[in-house]
C-alpha positions, -999 to 999 in steps of 0.1 A, spaced: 0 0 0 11 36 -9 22 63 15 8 98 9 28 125 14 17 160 9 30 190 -14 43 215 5 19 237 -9 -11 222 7 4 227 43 11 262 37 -24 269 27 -35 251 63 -11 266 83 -26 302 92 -56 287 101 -37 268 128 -22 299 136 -47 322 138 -65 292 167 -31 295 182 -28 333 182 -69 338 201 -62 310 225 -31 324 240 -52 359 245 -76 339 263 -46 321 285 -29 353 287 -61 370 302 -70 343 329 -33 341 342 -5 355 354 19 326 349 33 317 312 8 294 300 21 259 285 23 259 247 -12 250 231 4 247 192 -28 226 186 -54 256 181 -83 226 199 -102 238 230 -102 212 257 -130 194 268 -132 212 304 -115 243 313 -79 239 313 -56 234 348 -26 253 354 0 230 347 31 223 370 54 234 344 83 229 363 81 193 377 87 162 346 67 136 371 41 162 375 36 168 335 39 128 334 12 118 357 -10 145 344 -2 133 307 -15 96 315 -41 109 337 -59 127 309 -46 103 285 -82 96 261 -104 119 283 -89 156 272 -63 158 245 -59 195 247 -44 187 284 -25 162 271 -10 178 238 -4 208 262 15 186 283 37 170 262 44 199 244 57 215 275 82 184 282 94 188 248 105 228 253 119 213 291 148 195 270 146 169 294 147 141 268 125 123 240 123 93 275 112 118 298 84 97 319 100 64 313 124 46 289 91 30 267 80 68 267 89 87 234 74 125 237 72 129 201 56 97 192 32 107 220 25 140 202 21 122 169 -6 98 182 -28 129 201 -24 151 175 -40 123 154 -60 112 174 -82 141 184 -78 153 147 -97 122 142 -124 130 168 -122 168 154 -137 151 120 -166 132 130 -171 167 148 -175 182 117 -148 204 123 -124 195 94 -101 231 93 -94 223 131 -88 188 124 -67 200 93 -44 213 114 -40 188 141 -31 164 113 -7 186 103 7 193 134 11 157 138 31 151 109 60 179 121 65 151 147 64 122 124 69 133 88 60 96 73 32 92 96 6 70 74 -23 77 94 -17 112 94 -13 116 58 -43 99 47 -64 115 68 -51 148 59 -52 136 21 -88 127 23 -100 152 45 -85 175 17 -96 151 -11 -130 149 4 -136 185 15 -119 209 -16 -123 184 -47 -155 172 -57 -156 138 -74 -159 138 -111 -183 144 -135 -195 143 -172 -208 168 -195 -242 164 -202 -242 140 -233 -219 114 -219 -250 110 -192 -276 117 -215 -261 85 -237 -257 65 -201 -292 72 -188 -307 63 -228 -287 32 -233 -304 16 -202 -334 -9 -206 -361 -11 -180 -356 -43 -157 -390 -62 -161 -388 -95 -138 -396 -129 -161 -413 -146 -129 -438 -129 -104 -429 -151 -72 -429 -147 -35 -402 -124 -14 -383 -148 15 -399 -132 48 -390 -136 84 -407 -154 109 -393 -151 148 -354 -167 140 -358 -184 110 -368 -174 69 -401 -185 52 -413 -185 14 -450 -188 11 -453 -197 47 -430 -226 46 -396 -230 66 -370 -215 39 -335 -225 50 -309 -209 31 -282 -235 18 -261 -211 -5 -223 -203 -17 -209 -167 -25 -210 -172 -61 -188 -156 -89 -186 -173 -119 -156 -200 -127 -137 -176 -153 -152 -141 -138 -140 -139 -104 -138 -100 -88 -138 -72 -110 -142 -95 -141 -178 -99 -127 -193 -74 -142 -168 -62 -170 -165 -94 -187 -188 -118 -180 -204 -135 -203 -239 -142 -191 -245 -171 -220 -222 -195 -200 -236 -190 -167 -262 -224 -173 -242 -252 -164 -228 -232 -132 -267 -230 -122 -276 -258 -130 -245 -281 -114 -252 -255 -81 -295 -267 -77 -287 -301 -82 -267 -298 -53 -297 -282 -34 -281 -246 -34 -309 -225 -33 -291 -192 -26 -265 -169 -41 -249 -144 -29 -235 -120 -55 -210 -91 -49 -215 -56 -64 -187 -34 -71 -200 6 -74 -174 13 -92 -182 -13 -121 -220 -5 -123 -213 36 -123 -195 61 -139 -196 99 -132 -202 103 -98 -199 133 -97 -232 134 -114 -249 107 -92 -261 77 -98 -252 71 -135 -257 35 -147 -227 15 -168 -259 -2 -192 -234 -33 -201 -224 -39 -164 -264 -36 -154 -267 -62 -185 -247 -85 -172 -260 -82 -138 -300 -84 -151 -288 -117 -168 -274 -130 -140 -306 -123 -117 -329 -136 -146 -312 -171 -149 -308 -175 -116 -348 -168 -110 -354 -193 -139 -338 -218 -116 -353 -210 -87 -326 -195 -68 -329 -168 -40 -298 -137 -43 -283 -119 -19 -270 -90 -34 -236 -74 -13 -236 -37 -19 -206 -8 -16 -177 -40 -23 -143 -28 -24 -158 2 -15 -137 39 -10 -124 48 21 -99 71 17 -106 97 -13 -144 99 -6 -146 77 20 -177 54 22 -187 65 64 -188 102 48 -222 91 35 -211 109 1 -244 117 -18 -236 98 -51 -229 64 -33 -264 65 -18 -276 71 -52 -261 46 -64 -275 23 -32 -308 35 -41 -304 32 -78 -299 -5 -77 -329 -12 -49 -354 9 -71 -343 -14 -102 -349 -45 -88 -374 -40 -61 -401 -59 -78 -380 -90 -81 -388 -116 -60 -357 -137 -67 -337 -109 -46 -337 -121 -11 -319 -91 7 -291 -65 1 -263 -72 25 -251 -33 24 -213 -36 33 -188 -67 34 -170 -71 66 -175 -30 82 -162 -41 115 -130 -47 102 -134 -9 87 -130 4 120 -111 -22 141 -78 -18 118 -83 20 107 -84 52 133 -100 68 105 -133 55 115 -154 51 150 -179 20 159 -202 46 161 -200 66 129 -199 29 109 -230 25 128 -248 55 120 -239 53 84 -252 15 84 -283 32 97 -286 56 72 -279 30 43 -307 9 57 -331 36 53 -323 42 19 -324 6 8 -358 2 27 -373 29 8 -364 17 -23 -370 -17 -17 -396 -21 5 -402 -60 -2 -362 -74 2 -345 -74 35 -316 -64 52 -284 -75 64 -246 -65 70 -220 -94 68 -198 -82 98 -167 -104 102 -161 -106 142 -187 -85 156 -221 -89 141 -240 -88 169 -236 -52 171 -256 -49 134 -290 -68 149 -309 -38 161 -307 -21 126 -312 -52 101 -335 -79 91 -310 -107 102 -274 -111 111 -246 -123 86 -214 -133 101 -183 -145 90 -163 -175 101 -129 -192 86 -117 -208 116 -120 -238 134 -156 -255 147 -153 -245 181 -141 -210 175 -175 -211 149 -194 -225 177 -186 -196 202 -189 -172 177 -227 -181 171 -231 -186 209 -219 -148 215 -242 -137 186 -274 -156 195 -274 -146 229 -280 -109 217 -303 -116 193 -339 -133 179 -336 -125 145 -326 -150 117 -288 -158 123 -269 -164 87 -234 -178 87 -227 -158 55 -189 -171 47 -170 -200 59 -145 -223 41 -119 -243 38 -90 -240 8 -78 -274 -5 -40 -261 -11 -35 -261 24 -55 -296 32 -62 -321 12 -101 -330 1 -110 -354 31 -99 -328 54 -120 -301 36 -150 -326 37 -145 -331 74 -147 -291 84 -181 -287 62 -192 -316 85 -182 -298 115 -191 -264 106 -225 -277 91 -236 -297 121 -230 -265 143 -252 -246 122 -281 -275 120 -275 -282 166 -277 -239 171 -307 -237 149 -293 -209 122 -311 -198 94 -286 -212 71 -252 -210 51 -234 -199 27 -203 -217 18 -174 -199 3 -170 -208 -24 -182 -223 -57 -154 -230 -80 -118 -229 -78 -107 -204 -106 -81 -210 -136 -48 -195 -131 -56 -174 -158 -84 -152 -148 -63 -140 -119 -40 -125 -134 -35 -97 -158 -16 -91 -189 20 -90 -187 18 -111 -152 -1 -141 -164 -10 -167 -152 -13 -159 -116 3 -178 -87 -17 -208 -72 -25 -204 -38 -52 -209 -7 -73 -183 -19 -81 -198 -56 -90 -235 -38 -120 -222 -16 -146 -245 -42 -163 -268 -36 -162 -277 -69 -123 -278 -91 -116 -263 -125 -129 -288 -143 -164 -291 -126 -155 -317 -108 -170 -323 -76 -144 -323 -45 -156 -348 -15 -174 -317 10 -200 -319 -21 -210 -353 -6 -216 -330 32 -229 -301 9 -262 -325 -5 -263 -345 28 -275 -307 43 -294 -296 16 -314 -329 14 -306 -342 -20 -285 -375 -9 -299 -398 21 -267 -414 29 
C-alpha cells in the first residue's frame, strides 16, 4: 500500500488557520493568568477548562499526561508539548515513553475525533501538526489527504451528453417470474409460509472472479454453473456488487454503466429461472480514503438506491447485504469510530428500505455482528476458523439476538489440506449450524478459478494459492468430496 505524502503547498495553505486558533487562545490564557501558560500549538479547546499546569516538575507533567490520556487531549498535547520545550529528553516519563511519538498519536487522534465533529479546518491542522512530529506518519497523511480530497475536490463528473447517452442506453428491468419475497418469521426465513433455510455459496462465476464480474462476463455461460449448483440443493446466491463497475460519473450521481447492469440483469434472470434466491452485497471494495464510504457521500447512496429501485419488484432478490466485513473498517483503521460505521449502516438501511420495501436487510460483519442486529433484518457473520471458534462465535451472537442468524462465509481451501480434510470441516461447521438452529449457510466458495483469470496481462498466469482453492467444486467441474456433506444438508442424498 502507498504512503501519501503532501506537497508543501497544501500545508502552507493550512497553516494560518492553525495559527490564527493559536494566536486567540493564547489571549484567552494570557487574560485568565498570570503565569506563562504551557504551549497550546494545537489551536483545539479542551473538553473542560484547562488546569494550570506544573510546568516545572517532569513527574508532575507525566502523571497529568497519562491521567488525561483519552479523556482531554488539549491537556494532554499541552502537556507534552511543555516536556518537549523542558529539554529533558525524548524518554522523559520512562524509557518506553517517546514524547514525540506521544505528540504524533494525540495530535492524530483528536484530529480524528475533530472530524466526525465536523470540524475538518481544526482537524486539518491537528493532522498537520502531527506530521512535524512524524513526517512519514501513514495515518496522518491519509487522513489529511482525504479530509482535503473529500472536502476541496469534488468527485468527477461528465458533460451532459456522456450522461444523456448513459441514462438512454439503459433498458427497464422487467422481472420474467412474479414469485414470493423470503420473509422472516421469529429466528428463521419463510417462502410462502414454509420454513426457507438458506443452503447457499458466495457465487462468482468460474472464469469471472472479482472485477471480471461485471466487466467481462459472459452471461450465455452461466447455465451449467446454475444448474450443477441446484442439483446440489443450493438454493441461494450471494453475489458481490462493485460501485465502481455498475457507475460512472459520480460526480453526477447515480449514473448507470448499461453493459455492467446487462450483465447483472442476466445473471438475476437465470438465476430466478432456476429458482434461486440472491443476496446481493452492496458498496464491495468500496472507497475509504478519497471519498470515504462513512462520509455518506451523496452519489454512493444514489447509487444504493439506484440498484434497490431497479430491482425492487423482483422476487428472486432475497436481501441486500449493504457492506462486506464494516467491523473490520473500523477495528484496523483510526479513521473511522464504531459509532460513525453504525450510524452510516443506519442511514444505508433507510435508503435501501425505501427503495425496496419487499427485500431485506443485512450486513456481513466479520467478528462482531451482533452489534448490526438492532438495525437489520438478520445477522450475517463471517467465520474461517476452526468449529469450536465457529461455535462460540454463534453462541456470542445468538445470545443478543432473535432475528434469523446467517453464517454468511466460511471455508476451507484445499492447497492447504487435502479434500477429506475439507469434507471433514463442512461436516463440523454444518452440524453446528443444523445443533444452534441458524437460518442457514453460505459456503465460500463455488469453484476454484483458472490461473488465468487472476492475473492480468504481462503477469499471467497468476500464482496458485489458498485463496483460488475455496470451491467446492475444481476447475474442471469436478466435484471435491465436502459436495458429498454439501447435498447431505441440503437434502438431495440420504446417505
Amino acid at each position: 500500500m502507498k504512503f501519501f505524502v503532501l506537497k508543501n503547498s497544501l500545508c502552507d495553505s493550512l497553516r494560518p488557520l492553525r495559527l490564527y486558533g493559536l494566536f486567540f487562545f493564547f489571549l484567552l490564557i494570557t487574560a485568565c493568568t498570570s503565569e506563562p501558560a504551557p504551549p497550546n500549538r494545537s489551536g483545539l479547546q479542551a473538553a473542560t477548562p484547562i488546569p494550570t499546569l506544573n510546568t516545572g516538575s517532569t513527574a508532575a507533567l507525566c502523571e497529568e499526561i497519562n491521567a488525561n490520556w483519552g479523556r482531554d487531549w488539549p491537556v494532554v498535547i499541552q502537556s507534552l508539548e511543555t516536556l518537549a520545550q523542558m529539554n529533558s529528553g525524548d524518554t522523559a516519563c520512562d524509557p518506553a515513553f517517546s514524547v514525540s511519538d506521544r505528540l504524533y498519536a494525540a495530535y492524530l487522534t483528536y484530529g480524528t475525533l475533530l472530524e466526525q465533529r465536523n470540524r475538518p479546518e481544526e482537524a486539518a491542522a491537528a493532522y498537520e501538526t502531527a506530521l512535524e512530529y512524524n513526517f512519514n506518519g501513514r495515518d496522518a497523511n491519509l487522513r489529511l489527504q482525504g479530509l482535503q480530497v473529500a472536502t476541496l475536490v469534488p468527485p468527477s463528473s461528465c458533460d451532459g451528453e456522456i450522461v444523456e447517452h448513459a441514462l438512454a442506453a439503459m433498458r427497464l428491468y422487467v422481472p420474467e417470474i412474479i414469485g414470493s419475497y423470503v420473509q422472516v418469521e421469529g429466528n428463521d426465513f419463510t417462502l410462502d409460509g414454509q420454513p426457507f433455510p438458506v443452503y447457499g455459496v458466495n457465487y462468482y462465476p468460474r472464469d469471472y472472479p472479482g472485477v471480471r464480474f461485471l466487466t467481462q462476463m459472459d452471461t450465455y455461460t452461466l447455465d451449467y454453473e446454475l444448474d450443477l449448483m441446484r442439483a446440489s440443493g443450493i438454493n441461494t446466491l450471494r453475489i458481490f456488487l462493485r460501485h465502481t463497475d455498475l457507475f460512472i460519473c459520480p460526480g453526477n450521481g447515480a449514473i448507470p454503466v448499461a453493459a455492467a447492469f446487462a450483465r447483472l440483469d442476466g445473471l438475476i434472470s437465470a438465476a430466478s429461472q432456476r429458482g434461486y434466491k440472491l443476496i446481493l452485497v452492496l458498496n464491495v471494495d468500496a472507497d475509504l480514503v478519497e471519498f470515504p464510504l462513512y462520509n455518506a457521500p451523496e452519489f454512493v447512496n444514489d447509487q444504493m438506491a439506484f440498484v434497490a429501485s431497479r430491482y425492487s419488484v423482483e422476487s428472486a432478490i432475497m436481501a441486500y447485504d449493504l457492506r462486506p466485513n464494516g467491523d473490520i473498517d473500523y477495528a484496523n483503521n483510526i479513521a473511522f469510530s464504531r459509532e460513525q460505521v453504525l450510524n452510516w449502516l443506519l442511514q444505508a438501511a433507510t435508503i435501501v428500505r425505501e427503495n425496496a420495501p419487499q427485500q431485506l436487510i443485512t450486513a456481513g460483519w466479520q467478528d462482531e455482528a451482533e452489534v448490526t442486529a438492532p438495525l437489520v433484518d438478520f445477522v450475517s457473520f463471517q467465520n474461517y476458523e476452526d468449529v469450536d471458534s465457529l461455535r462460540q462465535e454463534i453462541a456470542v451472537i445468538t445470545a443478543v439476538t432473535r432475528r434469523p442468524v446467517l453464517l454468511a462465509e466460511f471455508g476451507f481451501n484445499t492447497f492447504t489440506i487435502d479434500e477429506l480434510a475439507q469434507r471433514l470441516a463442512y461436516q463440523r461447521a454444518l452440524e453446528a449450524v443444523q445443533r444452534n438452529n441458524l437460518a442457514g449457510w453460505v459456503a465460500w466458495t463455488a469453484f476454484d478459478y483458472p490461473l488465468t483469470v487472476l492475473c492480468d496481462e504481462p503477469t499471467c498466469p497468476g500464482e496458485d494459492g489458498p485463496d483460488n482453492r475455496y470451491g467446492l467444486w475444481n476447475t474442471s467441474y469436478f466435484p471435491k468430496r465436502a459436495i458429498e456433506v454439501i447435498e447431505q444438508a441440503t437434502g438431495v442424498s440420504i446417505n
